[in-house]
DRENKOLLUM-671060 format. One record per residue: x, y, z of N, C-alpha, C in turn. Coordinates in steps of 0.05 Angstrom, whole numbers, plus 5000, padded with zeros to 4 digits. Example, Ala and Ser with C-alpha at 12.3 -4.5 7.8 and 13.67 -1.06 7.14 Angstrom:
<atoms>
526448865156524649105156526449345156525749555142527349795143525850015157
</atoms>
This chain:
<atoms>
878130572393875630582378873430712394873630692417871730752439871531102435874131212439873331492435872731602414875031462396872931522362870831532358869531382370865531332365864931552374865231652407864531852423864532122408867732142394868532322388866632482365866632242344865632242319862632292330861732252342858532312347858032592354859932702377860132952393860133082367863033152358863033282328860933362312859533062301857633162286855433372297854733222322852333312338852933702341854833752348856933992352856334212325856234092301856934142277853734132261851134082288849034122272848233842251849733732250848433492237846033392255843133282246842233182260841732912271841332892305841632632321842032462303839832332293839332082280840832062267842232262241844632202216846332142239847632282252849832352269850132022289848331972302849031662305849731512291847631462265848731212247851931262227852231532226854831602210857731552227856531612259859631492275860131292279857131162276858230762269859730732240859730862221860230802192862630812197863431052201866431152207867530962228866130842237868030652252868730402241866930292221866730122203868530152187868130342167871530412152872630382167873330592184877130602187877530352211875630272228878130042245876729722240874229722223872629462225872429312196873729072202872628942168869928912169867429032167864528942162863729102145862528982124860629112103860329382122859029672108856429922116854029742112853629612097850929562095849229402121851429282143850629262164848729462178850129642172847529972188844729922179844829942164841029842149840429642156841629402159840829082169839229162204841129302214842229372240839029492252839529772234837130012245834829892231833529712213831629532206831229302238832629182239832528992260830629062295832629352293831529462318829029622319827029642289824629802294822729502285823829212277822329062266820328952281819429062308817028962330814429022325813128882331809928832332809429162352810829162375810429332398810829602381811729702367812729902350810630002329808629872329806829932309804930062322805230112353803630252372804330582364807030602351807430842344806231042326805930982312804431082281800531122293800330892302797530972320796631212342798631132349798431402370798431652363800131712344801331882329798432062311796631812292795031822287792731932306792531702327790231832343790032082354792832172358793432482372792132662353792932572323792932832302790532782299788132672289786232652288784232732307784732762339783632872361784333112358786533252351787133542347784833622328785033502311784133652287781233552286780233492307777233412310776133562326777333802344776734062367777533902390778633672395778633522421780033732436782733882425784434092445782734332457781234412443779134662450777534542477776634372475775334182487776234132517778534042510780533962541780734252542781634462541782234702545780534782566778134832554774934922557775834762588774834512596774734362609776834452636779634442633781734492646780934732654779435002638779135232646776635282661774935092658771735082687772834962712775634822708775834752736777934862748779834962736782835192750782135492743780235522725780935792709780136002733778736012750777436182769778736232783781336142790783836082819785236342808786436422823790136652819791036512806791636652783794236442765791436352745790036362738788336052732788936092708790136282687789336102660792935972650794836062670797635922675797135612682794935572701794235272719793035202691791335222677789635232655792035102635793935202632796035022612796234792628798234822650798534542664797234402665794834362668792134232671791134062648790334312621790534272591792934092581795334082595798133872578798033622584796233682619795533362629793633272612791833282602790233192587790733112558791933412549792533292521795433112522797233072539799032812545796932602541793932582549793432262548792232172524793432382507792132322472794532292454796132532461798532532442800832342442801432392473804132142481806832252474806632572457809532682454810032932479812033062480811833272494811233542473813033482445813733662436810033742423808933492418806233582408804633782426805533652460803033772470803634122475805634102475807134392472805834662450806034502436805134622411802134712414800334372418797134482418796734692434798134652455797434792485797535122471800635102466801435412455799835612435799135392419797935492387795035632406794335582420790835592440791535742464793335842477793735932505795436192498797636222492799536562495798736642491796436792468795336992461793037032476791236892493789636942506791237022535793436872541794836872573795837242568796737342549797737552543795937782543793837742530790937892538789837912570790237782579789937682604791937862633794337942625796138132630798537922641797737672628801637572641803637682606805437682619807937762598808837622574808837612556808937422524811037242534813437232550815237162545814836942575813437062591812136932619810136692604808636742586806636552581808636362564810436392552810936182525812336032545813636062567816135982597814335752598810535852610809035712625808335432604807835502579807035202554809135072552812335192553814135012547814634802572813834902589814034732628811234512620809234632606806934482608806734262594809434332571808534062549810633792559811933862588814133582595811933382599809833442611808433122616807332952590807333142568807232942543807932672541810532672549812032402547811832172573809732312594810432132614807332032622805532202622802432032615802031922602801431702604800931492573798731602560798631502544799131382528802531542511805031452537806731622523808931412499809631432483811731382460814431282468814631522483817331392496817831132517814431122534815930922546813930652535813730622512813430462488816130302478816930502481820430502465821530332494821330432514822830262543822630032537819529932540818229762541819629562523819129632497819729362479823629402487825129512496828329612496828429332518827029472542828429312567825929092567823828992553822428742564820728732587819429042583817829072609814829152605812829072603809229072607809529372599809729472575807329732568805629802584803729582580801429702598802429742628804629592651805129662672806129902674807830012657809230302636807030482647805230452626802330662614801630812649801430502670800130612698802230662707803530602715806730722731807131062718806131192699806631422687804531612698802931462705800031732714801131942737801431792763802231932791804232162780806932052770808132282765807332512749805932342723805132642706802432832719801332702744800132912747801132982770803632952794804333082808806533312792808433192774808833432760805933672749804533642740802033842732801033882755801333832776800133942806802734142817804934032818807134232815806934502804806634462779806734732763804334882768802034742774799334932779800035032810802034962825802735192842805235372847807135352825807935532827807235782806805435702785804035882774801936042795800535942821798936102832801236322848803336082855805336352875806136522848806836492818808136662799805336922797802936842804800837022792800537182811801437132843800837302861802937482865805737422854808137552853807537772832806437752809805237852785802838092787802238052809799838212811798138162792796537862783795337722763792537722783789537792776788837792795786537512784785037342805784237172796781337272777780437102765778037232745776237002746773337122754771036982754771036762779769036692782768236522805767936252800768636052805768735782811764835632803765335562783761835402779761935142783761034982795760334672798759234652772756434802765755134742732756134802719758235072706760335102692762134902675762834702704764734452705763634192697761134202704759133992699758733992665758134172655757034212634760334232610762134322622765134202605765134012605765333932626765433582626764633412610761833462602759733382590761333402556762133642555762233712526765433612520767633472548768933352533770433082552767132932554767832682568768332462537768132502517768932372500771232342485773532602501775832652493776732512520776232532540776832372563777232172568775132072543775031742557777331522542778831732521781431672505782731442526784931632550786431402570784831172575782231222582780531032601780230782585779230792559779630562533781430432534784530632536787030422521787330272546788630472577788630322601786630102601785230202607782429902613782829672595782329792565782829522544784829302549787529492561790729292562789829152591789529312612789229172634785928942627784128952623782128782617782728582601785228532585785828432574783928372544783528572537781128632515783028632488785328742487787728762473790728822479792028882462795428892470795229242467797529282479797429562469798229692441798329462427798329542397796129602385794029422399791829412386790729612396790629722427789929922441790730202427792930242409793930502394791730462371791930202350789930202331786430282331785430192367784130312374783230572383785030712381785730982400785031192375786631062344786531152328782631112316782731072313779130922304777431042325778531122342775831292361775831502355778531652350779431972342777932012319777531802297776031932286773531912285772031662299770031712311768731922328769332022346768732222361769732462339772632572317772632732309770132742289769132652273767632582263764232622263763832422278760732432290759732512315761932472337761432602358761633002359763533042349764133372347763833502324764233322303763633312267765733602265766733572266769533872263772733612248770633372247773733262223772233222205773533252179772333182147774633082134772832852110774632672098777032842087776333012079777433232060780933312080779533232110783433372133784433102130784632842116785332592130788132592114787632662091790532642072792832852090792633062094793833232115794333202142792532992158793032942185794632592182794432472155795632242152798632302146798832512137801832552123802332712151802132812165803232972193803932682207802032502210802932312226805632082218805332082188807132012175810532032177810132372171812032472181813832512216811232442230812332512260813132222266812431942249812731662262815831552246815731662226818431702211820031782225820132112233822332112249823232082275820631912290821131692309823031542300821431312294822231102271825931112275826131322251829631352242830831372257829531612288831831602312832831292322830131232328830630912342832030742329832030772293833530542291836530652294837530832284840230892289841130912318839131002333839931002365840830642372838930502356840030192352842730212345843830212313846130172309848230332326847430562339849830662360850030442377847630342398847630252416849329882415849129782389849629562376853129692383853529912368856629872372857729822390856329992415857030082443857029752461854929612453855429342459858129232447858929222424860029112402863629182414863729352425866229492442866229452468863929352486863629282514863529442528862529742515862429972533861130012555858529862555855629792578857529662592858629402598860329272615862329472620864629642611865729752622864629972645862030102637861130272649859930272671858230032659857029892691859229742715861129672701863529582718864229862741864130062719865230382747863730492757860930442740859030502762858930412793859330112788858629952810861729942830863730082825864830052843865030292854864330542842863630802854861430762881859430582882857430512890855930312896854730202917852929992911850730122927849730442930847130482936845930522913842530382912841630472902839830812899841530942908839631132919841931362902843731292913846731432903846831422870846031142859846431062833843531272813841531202827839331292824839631622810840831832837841332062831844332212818845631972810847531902789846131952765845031802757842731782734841932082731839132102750839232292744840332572738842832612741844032812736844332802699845332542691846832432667844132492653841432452663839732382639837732642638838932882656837833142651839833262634842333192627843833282607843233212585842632972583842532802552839632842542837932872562834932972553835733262539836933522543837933702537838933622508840233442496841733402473840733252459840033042460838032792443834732762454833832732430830932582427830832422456828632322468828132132491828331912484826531822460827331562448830131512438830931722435833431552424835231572450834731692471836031692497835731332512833431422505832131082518833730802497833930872476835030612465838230612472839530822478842330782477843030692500840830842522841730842554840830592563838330462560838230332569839229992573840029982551841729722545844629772570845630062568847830062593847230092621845130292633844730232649842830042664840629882654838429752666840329472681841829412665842429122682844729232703845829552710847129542732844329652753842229752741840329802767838829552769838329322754837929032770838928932785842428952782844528922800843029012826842329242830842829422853839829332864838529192856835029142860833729342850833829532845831729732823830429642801827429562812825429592789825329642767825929502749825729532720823329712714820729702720818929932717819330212728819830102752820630482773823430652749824830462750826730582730826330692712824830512693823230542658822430872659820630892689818231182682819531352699822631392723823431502720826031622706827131442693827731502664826931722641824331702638822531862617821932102637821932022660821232322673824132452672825432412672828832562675828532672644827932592625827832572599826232762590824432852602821733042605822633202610824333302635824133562648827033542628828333442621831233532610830033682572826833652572826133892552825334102561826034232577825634492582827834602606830534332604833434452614835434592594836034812601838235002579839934772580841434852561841135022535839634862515838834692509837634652486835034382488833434462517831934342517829334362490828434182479827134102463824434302460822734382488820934382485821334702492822934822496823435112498823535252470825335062454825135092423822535132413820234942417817934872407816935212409816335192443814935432453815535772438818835772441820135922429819336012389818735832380818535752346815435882348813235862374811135922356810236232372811636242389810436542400812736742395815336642384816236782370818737042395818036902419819337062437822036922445824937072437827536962434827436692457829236592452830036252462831136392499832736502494834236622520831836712538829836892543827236962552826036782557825436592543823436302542824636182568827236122564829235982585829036062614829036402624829436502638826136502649824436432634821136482642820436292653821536082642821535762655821935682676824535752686825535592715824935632729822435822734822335742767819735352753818135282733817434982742820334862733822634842714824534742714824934682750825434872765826834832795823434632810822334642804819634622815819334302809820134292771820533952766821833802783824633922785826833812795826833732826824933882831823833712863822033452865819933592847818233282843820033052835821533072818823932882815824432702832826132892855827232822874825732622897822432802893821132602917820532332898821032292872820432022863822131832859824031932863827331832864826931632895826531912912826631632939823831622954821431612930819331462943817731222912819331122914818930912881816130792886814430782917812130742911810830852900811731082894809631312880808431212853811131062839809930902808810030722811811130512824810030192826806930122839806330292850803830322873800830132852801230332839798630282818798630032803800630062781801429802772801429562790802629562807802029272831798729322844798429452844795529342851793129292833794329422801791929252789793328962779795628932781796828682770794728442767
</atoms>
């Protein structure tokens, strides 16, 4: 039955069916042919696993992102990211990286921030004299920290999976997402000097002063939800419901560039993007339900652990497995299947249920913009219109550049527990 499931999933997945059908249909099929249980289990199943209080943080966020888009908040962070990198070699390449850190602390997806970044940056980066196919490389590298600065989704999804503080999540995610975006803002200065990109304009303190100004109210997005959860002001449910209610506050009256007239349109975008959250997770449930249901976590973690009892060894085990599967599935739905198998062999091993959680999502991150079919190369690819293969090849040198930061977070786990334990 074990490979049937595998099998039946590979297939579909192979065959273009998408993730989410493709999970819940290789439980069915397993249901017919080797299990007496009702199908109607699958619906009980994938209902069960989105039925959390913690889950309603989704649709909020979701909300608050689209509503800050569509209020000029991205122009805004742009503007901002570009008074303080834009003057450097490289600067309007650093200028994405910079811009994805920021809009990561609104959106919480990768695939969104990809997009804003994109829709606002290649055509100017191109004017500019980097190469169409060089600039769409640089947004699709820029939009990985989406998922790993909180306010991120995915590790929402950890959180309520493995039973671990969101809010300790939310701070454990900063260090990395901005040492990855400190990453890429230097190998874009070495890519701009290789380029003969020459730097433009001079560095303003008032320049910077005066962006700031015009988008410390898009800023102060993280500072609300963080502070609220840690102040214990609210949960982070309530912190998304709030997140949402400021977006359009500030879209609104602060910038007045949202009207009642975008809400039906930015409500059905969000609709649609929490949906097909939503559906992954629950079927990533009913896979994961089987995979229990067969003892496959116990088998697995059984060969893990005799392959090994470093945690360091196990660690970069992982990561290999979850830069592939980031490549092939959603993160959330990576996170619901994986983590039920591997978290209780990295407790085994003493590994931090948090260090784990956010490097997890960071493996998950950079595995959208690993060939072949990283997620956010697609994105990049879909809106500047420059073939998928080019996109790929434009990429890796921050792909190789991620994959170090990785590595130093792999074996320095203070890097994300650090924060979280000290505001505990």
């Amino acid at each position: 039955m074990e490979a049937a499931l595998l099998l039946s999933f590979l297939a579909m997945t192979a065959a273009g069916v998408p993730v989410a059908f493709a999970l819940a249909l290789s439980v069915s099929f397993i249901l017919f042919q080797f299990m007496d249980m009702p199908q109607v289990m699958i619906t009980q199943i994938m209902y069960s696993g989105i039925d959390s209080f913690s889950f309603m943080a989704v649709p909020f966020f979701m909300l608050a992102g689209t509503f800050m888009s569509a209020g000029g908040v991205t122009k805004r962070l742009v503007n901002f990211a570009q008074a303080l990198v834009g003057s450097f070699t490289g600067g309007l390449a650093q200028v994405v990286a910079v811009s994805g850190m920021f809009f990561a602390a609104i959106s919480g997806s990768s695939a969104a921030t990809t997009a804003a970044i994109g829709s606002t940056m290649v055509d100017e980066m191109e004017r500019k004299g980097y190469r169409r196919e060089l600039a769409t490389g640089i947004v699709a590298a820029g939009g990985t920290v989406g998922i790993v600065i909180p306010p991120s989704i995915t590790l929402v999804v950890y959180g309520v999976i493995a039973g671990t503080s969101i809010g300790d999540l939310f701070v454990g995610g900063f260090v990395p997402g901005i040492l990855m975006g400190l990453t890429m803002c230097l190998v874009s200065w070495v890519i701009a000097k290789r380029e003969g990109i020459p730097a433009e304009g001079t560095f303003s303190p008032l320049h910077v002063l005066k962006a700031f100004k015009d988008s410390f109210w898009a800023l102060m997005t993280p500072v609300i939800i963080i502070g609220g959860i840690y102040g214990g002001i609210f949960t982070p449910t309530e912190a998304a419901a709030v997140a949402a209610v400021y977006g359009i506050v500030v879209g609104m009256f602060v910038y007045r560039e949202l009207r009642i007239r975008d809400f039906p349109k930015i409500i059905f975008q969000a609709v649609i993007g929490t949906t097909l959250i939503m559906f992954i997770v629950g079927a990533a449930k009913v896979f994961g339900w089987m995979l229990t249901n067969l003892e496959i976590p116990h088998h697995i973690g059984a060969w893990v652990v005799s392959l090994t009892s470093s945690p360091v060894v196990f660690l970069l085990m992982m990561n290999v497995l979850l830069l592939i599967i980031g490549t092939l599935i959603n993160a959330s739905a990576a996170v619901v299947i994986l983590t039920p198998i591997f978290l209780p062999v990295a407790e085994k091993l003493g590994i931090d249920p948090l260090f784990f959680g956010v490097l997890m999502v960071v493996n998950l991150a950079i595995g959208c913009i690993t060939p072949p079919v990283g997620l956010d190369l697609f994105v990049a690819s879909a809106i500047t219109k420059v073939p998928l293969e080019r996109v790929m090849r434009a990429s890796m040198p921050y792909l190789l550049s991620l994959l170090g930061t990785l590595a130093v977070l792999t074996l320095l786990p203070e890097l994300i527990t650090f924060l979280p334990n000290l505001l505990r």
